[in-house]
C-alpha positions in Angstrom: 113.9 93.5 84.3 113.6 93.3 88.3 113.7 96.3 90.3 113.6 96.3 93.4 112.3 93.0 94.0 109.7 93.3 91.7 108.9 92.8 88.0 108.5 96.2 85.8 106.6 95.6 83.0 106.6 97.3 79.6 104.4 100.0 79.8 105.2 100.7 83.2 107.4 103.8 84.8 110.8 103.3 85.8 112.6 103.7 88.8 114.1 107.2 87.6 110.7 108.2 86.1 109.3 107.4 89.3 111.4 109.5 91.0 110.8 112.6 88.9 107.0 112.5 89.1 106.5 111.6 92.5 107.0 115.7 93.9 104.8 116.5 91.4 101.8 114.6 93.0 99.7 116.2 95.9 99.8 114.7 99.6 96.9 112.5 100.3 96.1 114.9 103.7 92.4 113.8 104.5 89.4 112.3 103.1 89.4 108.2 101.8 92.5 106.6 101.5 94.0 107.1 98.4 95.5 103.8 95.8 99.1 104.2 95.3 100.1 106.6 93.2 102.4 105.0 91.5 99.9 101.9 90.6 97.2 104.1 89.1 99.9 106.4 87.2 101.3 103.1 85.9 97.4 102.6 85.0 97.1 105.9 83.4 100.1 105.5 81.5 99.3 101.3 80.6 96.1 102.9 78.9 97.9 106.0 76.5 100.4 103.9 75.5 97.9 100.9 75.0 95.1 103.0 73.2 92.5 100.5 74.7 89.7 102.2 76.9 89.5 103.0 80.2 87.1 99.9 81.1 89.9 97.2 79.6 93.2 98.6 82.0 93.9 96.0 83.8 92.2 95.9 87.6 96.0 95.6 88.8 96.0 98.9 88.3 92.7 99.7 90.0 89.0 100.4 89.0 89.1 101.9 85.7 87.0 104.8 87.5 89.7 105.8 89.8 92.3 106.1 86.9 
């Protein structure tokens, strides 16, 4: 499935899901840039639906720390 130029895999949000979670999420406003939100939330949501632990997501997703 392509969207928007780019491959979604399995276990990661949709377009629409996107787009109902992302006015949930606080405004990065000052401090160390943040990862994209939608990568580590993809991360987050990789490892639920994985049941693996948090040290084997993927680093696509970023350090297992951050997510």
């Amino acid at each position: 499935m392509v969207d928007y130029g780019r491959v979604i895999r399995r276990h990661e949000l949709s377009d629409a899901e996107w787009e109902f979670v992302r006015p949930l999420l606080p405004e990065s406003l000052r401090g160390r840039r943040r990862l994209d939100d939608r990568t580590v939330l993809n991360g987050i949501v990789w490892k639920f639906r994985t049941g693996v632990a948090w040290r084997d997501v993927p680093e696509r997703y970023g350090p297992w720390a951050t997510l």
